[in-house]
PDB file of the backbone (N, CA, C, O) and the ligand in Angstrom, with CONECT records:
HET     ZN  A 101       1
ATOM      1  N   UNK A   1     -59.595 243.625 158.020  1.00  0.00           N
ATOM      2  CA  UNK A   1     -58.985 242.295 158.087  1.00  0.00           C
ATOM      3  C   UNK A   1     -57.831 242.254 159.072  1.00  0.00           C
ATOM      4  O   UNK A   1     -57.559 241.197 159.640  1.00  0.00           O
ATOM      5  N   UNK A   2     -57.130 243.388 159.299  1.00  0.00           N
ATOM      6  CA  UNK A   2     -56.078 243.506 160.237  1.00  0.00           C
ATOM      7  C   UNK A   2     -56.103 244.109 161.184  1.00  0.00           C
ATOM      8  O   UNK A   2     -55.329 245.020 161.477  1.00  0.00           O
ATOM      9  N   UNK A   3     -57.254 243.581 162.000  1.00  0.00           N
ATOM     10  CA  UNK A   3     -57.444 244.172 163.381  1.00  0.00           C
ATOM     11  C   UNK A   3     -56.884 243.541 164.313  1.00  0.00           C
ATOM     12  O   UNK A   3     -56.870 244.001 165.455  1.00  0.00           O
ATOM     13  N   UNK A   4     -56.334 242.406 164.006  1.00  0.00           N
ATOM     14  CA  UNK A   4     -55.217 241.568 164.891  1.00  0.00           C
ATOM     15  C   UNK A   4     -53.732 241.738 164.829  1.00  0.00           C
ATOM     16  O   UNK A   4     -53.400 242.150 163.718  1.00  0.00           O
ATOM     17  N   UNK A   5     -52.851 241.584 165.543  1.00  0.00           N
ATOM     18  CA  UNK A   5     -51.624 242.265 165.104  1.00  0.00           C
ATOM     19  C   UNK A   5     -50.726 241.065 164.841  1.00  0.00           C
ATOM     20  O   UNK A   5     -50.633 240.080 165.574  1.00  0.00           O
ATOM     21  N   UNK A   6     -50.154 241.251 163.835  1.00  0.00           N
ATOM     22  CA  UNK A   6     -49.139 240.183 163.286  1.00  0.00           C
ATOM     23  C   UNK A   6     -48.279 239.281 164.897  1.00  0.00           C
ATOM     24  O   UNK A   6     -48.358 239.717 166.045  1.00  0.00           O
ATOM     25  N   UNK A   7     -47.746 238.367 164.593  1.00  0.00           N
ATOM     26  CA  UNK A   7     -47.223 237.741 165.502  1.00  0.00           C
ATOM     27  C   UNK A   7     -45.252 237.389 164.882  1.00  0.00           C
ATOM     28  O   UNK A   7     -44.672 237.775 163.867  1.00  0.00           O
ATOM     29  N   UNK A   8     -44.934 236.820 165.653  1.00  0.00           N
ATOM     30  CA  UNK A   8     -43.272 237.060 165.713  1.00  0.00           C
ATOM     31  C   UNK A   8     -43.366 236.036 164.468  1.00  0.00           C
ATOM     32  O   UNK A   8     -42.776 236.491 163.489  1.00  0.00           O
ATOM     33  N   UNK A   9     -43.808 235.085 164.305  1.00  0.00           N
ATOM     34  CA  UNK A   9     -43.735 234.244 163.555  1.00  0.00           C
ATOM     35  C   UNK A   9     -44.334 234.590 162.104  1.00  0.00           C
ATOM     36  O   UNK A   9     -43.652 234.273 161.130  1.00  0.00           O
ATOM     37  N   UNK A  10     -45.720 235.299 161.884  1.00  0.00           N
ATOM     38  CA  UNK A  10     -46.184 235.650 160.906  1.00  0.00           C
ATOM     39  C   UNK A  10     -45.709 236.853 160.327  1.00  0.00           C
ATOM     40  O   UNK A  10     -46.274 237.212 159.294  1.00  0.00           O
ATOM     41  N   UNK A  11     -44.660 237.650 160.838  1.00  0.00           N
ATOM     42  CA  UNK A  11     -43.687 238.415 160.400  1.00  0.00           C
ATOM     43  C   UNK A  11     -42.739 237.998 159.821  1.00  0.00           C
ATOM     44  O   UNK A  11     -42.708 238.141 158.598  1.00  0.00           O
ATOM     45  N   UNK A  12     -41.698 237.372 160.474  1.00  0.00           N
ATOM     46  CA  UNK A  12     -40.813 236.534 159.783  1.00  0.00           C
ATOM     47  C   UNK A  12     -40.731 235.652 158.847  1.00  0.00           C
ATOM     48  O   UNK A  12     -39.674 235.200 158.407  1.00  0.00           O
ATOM     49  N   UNK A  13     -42.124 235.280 158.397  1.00  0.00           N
ATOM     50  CA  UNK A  13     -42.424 234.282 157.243  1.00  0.00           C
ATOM     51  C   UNK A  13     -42.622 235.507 156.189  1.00  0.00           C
ATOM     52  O   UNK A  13     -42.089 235.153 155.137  1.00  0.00           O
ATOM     53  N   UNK A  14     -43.065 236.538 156.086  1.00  0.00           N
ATOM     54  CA  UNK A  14     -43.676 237.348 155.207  1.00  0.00           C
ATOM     55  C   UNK A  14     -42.140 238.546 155.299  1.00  0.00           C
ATOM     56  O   UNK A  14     -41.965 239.764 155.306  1.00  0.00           O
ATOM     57  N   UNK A  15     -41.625 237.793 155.333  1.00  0.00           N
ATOM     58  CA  UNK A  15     -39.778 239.158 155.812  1.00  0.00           C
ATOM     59  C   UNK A  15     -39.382 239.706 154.663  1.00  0.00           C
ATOM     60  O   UNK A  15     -39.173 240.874 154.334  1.00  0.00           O
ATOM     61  N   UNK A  16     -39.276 238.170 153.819  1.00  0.00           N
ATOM     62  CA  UNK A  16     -38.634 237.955 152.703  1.00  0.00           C
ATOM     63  C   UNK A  16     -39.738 239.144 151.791  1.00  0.00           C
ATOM     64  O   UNK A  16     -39.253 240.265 151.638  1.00  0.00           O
ATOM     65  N   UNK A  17     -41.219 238.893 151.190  1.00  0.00           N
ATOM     66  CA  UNK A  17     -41.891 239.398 150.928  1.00  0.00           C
ATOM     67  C   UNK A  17     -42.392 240.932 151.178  1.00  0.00           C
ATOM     68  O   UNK A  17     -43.084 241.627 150.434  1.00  0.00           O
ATOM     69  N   UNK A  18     -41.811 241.260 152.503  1.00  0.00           N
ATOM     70  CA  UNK A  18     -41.995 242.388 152.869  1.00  0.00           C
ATOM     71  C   UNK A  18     -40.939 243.478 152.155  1.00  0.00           C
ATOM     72  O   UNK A  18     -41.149 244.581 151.652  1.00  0.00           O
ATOM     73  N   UNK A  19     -38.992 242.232 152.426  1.00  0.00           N
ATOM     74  CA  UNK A  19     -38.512 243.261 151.847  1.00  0.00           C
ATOM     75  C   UNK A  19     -38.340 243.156 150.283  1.00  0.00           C
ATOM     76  O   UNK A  19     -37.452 243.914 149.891  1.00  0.00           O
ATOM     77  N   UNK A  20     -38.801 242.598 149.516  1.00  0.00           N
ATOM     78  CA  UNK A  20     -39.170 242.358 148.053  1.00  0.00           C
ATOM     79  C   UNK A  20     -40.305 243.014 147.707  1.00  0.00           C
ATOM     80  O   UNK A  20     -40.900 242.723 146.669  1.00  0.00           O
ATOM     81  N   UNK A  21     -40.774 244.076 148.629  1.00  0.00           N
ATOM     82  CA  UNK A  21     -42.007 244.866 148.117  1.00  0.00           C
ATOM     83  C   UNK A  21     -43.088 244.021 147.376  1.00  0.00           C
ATOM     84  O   UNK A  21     -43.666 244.271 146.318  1.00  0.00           O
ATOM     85  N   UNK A  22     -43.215 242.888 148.267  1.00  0.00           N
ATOM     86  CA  UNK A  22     -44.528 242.215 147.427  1.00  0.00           C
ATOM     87  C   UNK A  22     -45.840 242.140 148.279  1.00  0.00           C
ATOM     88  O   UNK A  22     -46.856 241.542 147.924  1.00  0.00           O
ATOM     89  N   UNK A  23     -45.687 242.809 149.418  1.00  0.00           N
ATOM     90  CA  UNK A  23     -46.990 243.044 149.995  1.00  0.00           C
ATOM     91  C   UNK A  23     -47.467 244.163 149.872  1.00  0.00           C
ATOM     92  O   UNK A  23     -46.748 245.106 149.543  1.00  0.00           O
ATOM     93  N   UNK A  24     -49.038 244.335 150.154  1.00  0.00           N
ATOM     94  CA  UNK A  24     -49.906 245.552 149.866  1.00  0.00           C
ATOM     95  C   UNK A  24     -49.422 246.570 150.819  1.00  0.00           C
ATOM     96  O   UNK A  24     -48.501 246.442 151.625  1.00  0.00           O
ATOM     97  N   UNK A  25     -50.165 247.587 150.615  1.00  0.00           N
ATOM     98  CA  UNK A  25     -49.688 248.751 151.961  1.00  0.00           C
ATOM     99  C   UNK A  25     -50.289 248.566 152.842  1.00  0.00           C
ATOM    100  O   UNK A  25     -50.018 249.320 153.777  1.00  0.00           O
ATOM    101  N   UNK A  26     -51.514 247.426 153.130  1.00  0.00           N
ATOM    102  CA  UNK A  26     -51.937 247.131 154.865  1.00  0.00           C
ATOM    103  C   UNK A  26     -50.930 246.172 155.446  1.00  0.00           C
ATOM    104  O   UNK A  26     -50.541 246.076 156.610  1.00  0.00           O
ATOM    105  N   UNK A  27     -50.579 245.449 154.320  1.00  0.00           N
ATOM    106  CA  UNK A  27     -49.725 244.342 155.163  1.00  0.00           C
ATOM    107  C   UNK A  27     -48.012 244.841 155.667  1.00  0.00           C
ATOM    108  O   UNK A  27     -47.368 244.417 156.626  1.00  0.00           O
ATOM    109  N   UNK A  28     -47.616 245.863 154.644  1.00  0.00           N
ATOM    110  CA  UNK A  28     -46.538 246.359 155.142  1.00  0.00           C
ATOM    111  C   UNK A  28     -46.246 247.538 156.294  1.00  0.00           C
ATOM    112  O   UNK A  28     -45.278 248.147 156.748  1.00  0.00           O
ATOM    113  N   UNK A  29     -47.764 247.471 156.487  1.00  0.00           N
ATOM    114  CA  UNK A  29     -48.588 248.790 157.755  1.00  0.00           C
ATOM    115  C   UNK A  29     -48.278 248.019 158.774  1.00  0.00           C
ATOM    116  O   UNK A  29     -47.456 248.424 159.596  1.00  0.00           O
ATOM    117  N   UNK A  30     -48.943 246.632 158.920  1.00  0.00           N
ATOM    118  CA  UNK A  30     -49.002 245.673 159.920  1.00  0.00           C
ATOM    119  C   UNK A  30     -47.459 245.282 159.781  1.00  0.00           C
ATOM    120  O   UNK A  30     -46.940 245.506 160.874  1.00  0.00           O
ATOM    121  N   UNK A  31     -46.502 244.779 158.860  1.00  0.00           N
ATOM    122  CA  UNK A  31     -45.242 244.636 159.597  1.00  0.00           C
ATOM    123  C   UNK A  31     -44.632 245.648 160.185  1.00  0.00           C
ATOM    124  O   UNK A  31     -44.095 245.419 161.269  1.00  0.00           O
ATOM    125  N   UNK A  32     -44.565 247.072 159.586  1.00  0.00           N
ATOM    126  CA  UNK A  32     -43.656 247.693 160.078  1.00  0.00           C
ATOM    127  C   UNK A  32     -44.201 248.254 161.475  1.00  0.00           C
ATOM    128  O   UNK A  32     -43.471 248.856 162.262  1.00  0.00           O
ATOM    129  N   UNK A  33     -45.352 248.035 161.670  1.00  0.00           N
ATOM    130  CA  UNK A  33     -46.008 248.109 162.933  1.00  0.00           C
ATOM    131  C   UNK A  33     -45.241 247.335 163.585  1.00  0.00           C
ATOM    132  O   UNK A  33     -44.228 247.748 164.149  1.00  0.00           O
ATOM    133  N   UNK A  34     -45.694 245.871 163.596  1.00  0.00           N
ATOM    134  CA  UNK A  34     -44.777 244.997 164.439  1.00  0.00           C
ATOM    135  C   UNK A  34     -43.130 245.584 164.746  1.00  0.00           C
ATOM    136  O   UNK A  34     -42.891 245.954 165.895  1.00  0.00           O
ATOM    137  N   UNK A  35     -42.074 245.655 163.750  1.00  0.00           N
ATOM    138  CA  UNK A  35     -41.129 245.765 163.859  1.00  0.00           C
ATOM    139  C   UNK A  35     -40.789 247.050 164.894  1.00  0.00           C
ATOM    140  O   UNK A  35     -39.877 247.031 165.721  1.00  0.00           O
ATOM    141  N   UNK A  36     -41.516 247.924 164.721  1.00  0.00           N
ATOM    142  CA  UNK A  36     -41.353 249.009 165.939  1.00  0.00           C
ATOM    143  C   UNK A  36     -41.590 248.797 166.864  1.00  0.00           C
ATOM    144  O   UNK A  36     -41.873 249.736 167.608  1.00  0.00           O
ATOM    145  N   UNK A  37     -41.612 247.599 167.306  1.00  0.00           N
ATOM    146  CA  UNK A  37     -42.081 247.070 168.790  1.00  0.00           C
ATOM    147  C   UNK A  37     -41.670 246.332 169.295  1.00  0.00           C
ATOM    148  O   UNK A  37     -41.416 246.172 170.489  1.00  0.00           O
ATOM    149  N   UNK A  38     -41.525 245.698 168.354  1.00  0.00           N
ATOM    150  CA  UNK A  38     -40.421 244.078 168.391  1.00  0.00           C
ATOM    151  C   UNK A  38     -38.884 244.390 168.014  1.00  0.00           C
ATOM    152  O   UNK A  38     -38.554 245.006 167.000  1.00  0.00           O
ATOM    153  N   UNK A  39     -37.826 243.781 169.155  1.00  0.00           N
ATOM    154  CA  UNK A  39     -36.727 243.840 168.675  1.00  0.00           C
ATOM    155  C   UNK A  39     -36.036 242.727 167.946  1.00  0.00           C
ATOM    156  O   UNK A  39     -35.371 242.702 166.910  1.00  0.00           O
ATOM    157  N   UNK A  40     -36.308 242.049 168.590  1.00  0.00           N
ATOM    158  CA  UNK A  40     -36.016 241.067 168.125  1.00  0.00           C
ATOM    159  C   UNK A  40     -36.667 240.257 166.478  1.00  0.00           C
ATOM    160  O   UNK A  40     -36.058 239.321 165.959  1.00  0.00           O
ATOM    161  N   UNK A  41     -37.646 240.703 166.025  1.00  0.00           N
ATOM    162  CA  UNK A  41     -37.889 241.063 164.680  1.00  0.00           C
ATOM    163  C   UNK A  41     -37.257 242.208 163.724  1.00  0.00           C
ATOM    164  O   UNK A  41     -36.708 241.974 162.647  1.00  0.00           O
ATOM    165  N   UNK A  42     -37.477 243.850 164.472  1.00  0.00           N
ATOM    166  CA  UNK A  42     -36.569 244.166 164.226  1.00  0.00           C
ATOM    167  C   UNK A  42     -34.563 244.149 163.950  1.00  0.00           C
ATOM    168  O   UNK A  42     -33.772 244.741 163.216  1.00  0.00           O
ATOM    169  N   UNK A  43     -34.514 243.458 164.665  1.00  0.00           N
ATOM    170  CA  UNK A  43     -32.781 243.227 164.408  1.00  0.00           C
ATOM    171  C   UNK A  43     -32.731 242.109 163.620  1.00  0.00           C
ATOM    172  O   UNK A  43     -31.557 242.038 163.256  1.00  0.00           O
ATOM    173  N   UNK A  44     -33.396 241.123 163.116  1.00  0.00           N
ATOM    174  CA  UNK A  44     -33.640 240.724 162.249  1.00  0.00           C
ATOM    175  C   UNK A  44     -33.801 241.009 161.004  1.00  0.00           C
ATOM    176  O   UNK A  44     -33.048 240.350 160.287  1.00  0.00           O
ATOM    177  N   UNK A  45     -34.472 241.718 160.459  1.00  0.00           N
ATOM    178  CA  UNK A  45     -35.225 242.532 159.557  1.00  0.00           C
ATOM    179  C   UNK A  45     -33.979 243.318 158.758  1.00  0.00           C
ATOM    180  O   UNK A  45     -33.856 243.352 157.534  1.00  0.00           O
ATOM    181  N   UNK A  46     -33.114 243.923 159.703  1.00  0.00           N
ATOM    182  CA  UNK A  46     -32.172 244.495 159.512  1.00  0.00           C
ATOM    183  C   UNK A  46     -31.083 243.449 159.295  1.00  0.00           C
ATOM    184  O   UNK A  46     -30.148 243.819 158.586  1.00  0.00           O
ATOM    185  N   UNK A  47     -31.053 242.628 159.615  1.00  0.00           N
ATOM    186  CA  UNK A  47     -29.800 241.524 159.194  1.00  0.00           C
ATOM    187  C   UNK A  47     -30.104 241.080 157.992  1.00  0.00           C
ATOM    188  O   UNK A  47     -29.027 240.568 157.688  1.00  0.00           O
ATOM    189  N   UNK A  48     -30.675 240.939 157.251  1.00  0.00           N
ATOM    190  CA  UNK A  48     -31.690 240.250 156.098  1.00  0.00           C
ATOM    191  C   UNK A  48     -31.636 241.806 155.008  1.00  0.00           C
ATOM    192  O   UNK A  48     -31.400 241.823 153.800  1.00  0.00           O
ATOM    193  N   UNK A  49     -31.866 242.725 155.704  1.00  0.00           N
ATOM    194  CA  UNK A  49     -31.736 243.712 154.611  1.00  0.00           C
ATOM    195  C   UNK A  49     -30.218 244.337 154.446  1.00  0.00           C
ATOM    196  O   UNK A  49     -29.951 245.164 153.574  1.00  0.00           O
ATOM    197  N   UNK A  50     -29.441 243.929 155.216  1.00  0.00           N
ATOM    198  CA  UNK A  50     -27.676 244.257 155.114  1.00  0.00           C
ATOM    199  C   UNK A  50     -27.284 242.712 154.064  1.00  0.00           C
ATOM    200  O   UNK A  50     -26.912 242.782 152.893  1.00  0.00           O
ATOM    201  N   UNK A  51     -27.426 241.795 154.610  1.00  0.00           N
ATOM    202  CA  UNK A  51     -27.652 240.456 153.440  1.00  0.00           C
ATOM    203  C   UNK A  51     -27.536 240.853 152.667  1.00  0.00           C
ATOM    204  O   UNK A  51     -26.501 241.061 152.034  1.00  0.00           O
ATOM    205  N   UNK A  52     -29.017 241.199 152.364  1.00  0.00           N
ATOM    206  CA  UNK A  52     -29.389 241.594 150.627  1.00  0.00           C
ATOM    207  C   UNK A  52     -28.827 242.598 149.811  1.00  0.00           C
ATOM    208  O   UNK A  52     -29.016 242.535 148.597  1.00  0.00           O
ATOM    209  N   UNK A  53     -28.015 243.722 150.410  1.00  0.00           N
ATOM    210  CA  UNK A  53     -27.377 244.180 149.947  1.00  0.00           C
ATOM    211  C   UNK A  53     -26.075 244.807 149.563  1.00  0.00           C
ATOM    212  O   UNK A  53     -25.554 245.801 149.057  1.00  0.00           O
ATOM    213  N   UNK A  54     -25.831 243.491 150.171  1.00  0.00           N
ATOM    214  CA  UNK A  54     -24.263 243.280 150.130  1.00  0.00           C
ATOM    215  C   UNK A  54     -24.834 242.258 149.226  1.00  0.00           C
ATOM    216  O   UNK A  54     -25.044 242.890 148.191  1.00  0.00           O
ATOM    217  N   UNK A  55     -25.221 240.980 149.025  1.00  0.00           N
ATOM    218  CA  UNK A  55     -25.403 240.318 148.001  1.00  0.00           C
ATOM    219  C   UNK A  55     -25.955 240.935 146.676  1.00  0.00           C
ATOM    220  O   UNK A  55     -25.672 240.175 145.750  1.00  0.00           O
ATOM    221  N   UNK A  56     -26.554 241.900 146.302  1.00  0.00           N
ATOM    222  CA  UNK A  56     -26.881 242.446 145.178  1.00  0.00           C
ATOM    223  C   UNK A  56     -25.579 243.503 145.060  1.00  0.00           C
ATOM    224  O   UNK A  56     -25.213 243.883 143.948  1.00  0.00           O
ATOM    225  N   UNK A  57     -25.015 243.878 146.091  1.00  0.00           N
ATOM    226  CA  UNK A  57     -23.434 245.113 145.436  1.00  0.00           C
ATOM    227  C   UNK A  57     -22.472 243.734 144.902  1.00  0.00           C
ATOM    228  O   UNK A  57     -21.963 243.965 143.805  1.00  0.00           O
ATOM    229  N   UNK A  58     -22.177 242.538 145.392  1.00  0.00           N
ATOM    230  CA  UNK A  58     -21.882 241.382 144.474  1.00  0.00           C
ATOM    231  C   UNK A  58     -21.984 241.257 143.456  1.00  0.00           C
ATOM    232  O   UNK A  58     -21.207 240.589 142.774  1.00  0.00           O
ATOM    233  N   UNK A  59     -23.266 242.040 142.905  1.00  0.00           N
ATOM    234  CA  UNK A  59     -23.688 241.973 141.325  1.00  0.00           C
ATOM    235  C   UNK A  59     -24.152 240.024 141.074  1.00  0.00           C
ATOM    236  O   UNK A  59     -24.948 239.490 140.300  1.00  0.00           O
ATOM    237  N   UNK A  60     -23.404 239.561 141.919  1.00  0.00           N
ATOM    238  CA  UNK A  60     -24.264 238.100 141.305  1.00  0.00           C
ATOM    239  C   UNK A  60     -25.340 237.316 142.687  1.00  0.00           C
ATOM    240  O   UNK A  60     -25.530 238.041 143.664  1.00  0.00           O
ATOM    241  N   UNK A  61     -25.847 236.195 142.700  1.00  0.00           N
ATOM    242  CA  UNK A  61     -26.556 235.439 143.316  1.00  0.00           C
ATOM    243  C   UNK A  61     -25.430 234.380 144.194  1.00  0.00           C
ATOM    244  O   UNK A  61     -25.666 233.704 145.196  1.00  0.00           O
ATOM    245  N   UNK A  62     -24.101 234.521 143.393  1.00  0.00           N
ATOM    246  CA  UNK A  62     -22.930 233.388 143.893  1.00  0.00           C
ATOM    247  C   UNK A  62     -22.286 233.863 145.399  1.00  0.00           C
ATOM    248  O   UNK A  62     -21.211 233.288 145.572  1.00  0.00           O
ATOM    249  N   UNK A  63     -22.467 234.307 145.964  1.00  0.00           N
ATOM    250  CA  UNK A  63     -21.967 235.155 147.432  1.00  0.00           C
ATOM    251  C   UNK A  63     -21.213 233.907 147.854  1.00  0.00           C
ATOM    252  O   UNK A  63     -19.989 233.786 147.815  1.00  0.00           O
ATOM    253  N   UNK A  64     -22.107 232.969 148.273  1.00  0.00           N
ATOM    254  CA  UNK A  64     -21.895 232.006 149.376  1.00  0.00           C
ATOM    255  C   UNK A  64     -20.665 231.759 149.705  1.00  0.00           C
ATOM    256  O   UNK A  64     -20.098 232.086 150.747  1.00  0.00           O
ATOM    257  N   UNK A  65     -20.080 230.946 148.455  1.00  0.00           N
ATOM    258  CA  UNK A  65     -18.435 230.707 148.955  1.00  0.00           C
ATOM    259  C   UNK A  65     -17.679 231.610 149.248  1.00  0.00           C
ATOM    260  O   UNK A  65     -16.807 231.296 150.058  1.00  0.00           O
ATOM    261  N   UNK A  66     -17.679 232.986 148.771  1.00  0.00           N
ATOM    262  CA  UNK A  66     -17.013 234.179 149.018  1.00  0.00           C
ATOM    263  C   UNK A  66     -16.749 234.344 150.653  1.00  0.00           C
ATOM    264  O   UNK A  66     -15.774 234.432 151.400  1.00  0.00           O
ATOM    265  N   UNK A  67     -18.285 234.333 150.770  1.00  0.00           N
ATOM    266  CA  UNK A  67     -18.813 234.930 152.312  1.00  0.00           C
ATOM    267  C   UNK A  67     -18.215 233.747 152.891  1.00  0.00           C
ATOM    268  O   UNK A  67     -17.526 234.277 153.763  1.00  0.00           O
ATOM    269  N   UNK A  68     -17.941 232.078 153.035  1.00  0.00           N
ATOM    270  CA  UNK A  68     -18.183 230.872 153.497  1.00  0.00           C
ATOM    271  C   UNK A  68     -16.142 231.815 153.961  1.00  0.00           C
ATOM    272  O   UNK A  68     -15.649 231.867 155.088  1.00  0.00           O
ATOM    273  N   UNK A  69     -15.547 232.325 152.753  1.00  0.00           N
ATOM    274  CA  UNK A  69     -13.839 232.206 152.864  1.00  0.00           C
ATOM    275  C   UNK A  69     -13.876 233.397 154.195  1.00  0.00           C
ATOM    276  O   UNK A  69     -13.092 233.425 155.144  1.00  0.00           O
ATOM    277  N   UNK A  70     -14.605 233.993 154.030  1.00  0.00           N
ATOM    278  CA  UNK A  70     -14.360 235.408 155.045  1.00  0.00           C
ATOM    279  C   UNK A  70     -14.607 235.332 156.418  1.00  0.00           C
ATOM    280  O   UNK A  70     -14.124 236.069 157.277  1.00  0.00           O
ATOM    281  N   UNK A  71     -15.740 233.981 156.656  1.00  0.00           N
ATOM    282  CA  UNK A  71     -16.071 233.356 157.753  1.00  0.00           C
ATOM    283  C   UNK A  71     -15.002 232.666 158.411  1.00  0.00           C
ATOM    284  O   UNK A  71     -14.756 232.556 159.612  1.00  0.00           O
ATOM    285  N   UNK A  72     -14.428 232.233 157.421  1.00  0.00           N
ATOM    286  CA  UNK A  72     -13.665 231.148 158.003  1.00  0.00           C
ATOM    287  C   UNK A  72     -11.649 232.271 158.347  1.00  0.00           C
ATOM    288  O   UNK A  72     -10.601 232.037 158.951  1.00  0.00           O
ATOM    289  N   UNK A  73     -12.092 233.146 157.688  1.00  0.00           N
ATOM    290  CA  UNK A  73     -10.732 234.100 157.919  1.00  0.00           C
ATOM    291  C   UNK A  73     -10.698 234.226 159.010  1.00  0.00           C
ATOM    292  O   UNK A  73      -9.857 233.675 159.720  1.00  0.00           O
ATOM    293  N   UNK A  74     -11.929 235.252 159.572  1.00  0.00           N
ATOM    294  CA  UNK A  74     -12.631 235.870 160.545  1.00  0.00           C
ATOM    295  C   UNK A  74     -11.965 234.893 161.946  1.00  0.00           C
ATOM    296  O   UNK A  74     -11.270 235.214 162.910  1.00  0.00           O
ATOM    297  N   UNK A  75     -12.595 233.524 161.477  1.00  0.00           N
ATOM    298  CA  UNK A  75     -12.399 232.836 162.834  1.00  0.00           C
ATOM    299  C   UNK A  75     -11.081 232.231 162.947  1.00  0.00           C
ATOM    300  O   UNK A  75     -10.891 231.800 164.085  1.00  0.00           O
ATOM    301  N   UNK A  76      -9.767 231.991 161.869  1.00  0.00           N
ATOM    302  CA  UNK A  76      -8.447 232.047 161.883  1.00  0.00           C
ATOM    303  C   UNK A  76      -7.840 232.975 162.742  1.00  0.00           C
ATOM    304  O   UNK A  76      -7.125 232.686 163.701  1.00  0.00           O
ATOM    305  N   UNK A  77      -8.272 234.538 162.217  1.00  0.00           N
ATOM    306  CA  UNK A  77      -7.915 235.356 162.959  1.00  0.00           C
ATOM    307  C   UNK A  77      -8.271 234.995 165.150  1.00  0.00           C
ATOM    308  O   UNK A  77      -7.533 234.907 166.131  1.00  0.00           O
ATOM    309  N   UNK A  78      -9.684 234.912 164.927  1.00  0.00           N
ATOM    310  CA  UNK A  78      -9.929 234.780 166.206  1.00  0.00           C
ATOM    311  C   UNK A  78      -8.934 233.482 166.842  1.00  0.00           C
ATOM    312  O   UNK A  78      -8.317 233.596 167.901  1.00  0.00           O
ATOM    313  N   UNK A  79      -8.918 232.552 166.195  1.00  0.00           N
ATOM    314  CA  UNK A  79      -7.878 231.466 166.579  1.00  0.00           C
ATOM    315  C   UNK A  79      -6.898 231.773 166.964  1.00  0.00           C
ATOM    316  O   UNK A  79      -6.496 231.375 168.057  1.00  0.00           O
ATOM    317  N   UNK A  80      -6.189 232.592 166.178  1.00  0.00           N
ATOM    318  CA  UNK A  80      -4.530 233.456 166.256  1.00  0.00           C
ATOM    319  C   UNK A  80      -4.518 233.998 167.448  1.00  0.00           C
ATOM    320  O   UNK A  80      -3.647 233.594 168.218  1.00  0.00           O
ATOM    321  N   UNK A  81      -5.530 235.117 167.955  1.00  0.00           N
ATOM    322  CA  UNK A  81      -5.672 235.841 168.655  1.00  0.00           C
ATOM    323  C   UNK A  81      -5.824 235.385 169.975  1.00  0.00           C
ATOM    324  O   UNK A  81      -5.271 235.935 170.928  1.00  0.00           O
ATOM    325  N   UNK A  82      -6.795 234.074 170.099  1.00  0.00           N
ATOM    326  CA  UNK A  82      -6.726 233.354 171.264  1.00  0.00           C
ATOM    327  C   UNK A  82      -5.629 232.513 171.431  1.00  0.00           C
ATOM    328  O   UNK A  82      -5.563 232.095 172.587  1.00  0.00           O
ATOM    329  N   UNK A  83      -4.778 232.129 170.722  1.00  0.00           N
ATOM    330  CA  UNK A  83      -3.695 231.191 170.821  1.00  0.00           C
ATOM    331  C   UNK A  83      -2.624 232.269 171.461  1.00  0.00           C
ATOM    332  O   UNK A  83      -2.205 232.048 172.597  1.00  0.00           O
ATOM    333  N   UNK A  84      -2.196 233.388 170.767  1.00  0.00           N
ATOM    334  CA  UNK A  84      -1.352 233.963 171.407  1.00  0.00           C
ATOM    335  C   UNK A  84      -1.501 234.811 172.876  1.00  0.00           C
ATOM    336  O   UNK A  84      -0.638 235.554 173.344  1.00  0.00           O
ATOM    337  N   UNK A  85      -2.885 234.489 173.501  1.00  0.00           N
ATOM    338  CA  UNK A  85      -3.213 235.405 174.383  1.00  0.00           C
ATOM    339  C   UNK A  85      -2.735 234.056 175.525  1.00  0.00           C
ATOM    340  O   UNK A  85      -2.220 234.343 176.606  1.00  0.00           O
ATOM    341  N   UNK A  86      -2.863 233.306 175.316  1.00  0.00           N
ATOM    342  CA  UNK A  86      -2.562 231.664 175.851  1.00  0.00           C
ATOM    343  C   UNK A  86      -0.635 231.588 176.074  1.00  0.00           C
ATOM    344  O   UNK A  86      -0.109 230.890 176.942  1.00  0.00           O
ATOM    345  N   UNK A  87       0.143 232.458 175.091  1.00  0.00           N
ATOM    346  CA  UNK A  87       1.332 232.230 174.743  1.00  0.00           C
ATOM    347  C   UNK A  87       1.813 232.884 176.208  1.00  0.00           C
ATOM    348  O   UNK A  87       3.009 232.949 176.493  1.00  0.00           O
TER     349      UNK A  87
HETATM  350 ZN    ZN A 101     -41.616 240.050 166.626  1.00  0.00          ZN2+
END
């Protein structure tokens, strides 16, 4: 059945599934195929699995606002940093 090779798109729909161990071992043959080839799937793949586990060391599903305050630190700081380079 998988004599065709996954595509950028039919990877990324099946990401989530891939890294939730809910595909068979041909289909996770055929992604991780892809991903060794693809970078840009790959660096993906990897953003999604740093996500997930930083959201599960959270211990809860509630991240968002946490992450939403750290975003917005992040770019205070960068603000600061460009304002005084301006000074
Ligand atoms: Zn790809």
């Amino acid at each position: 059945m998988s004599a065709r090779p996954l595509d950028c798109e039919e990877v990324i729909e099946r990401l989530f599934e891939y890294l939730d161990r809910e595909l068979d071992e041909r289909q996770i043959a055929d992604i991780e195929h892809h991903l060794a080839r693809c970078r840009d799937c790959f660096t993906r793949a990897q953003f999604e699995t740093r996500l997930r586990a930083r959201v599960s060391a959270a211990g809860t599903v509630t991240a968002p606002p946490r992450l939403h305050q750290r975003i917005r630190q992040l770019l205070d700081r960068f603000n600061d940093g460009e304002a005084n380079t301006h000074h």
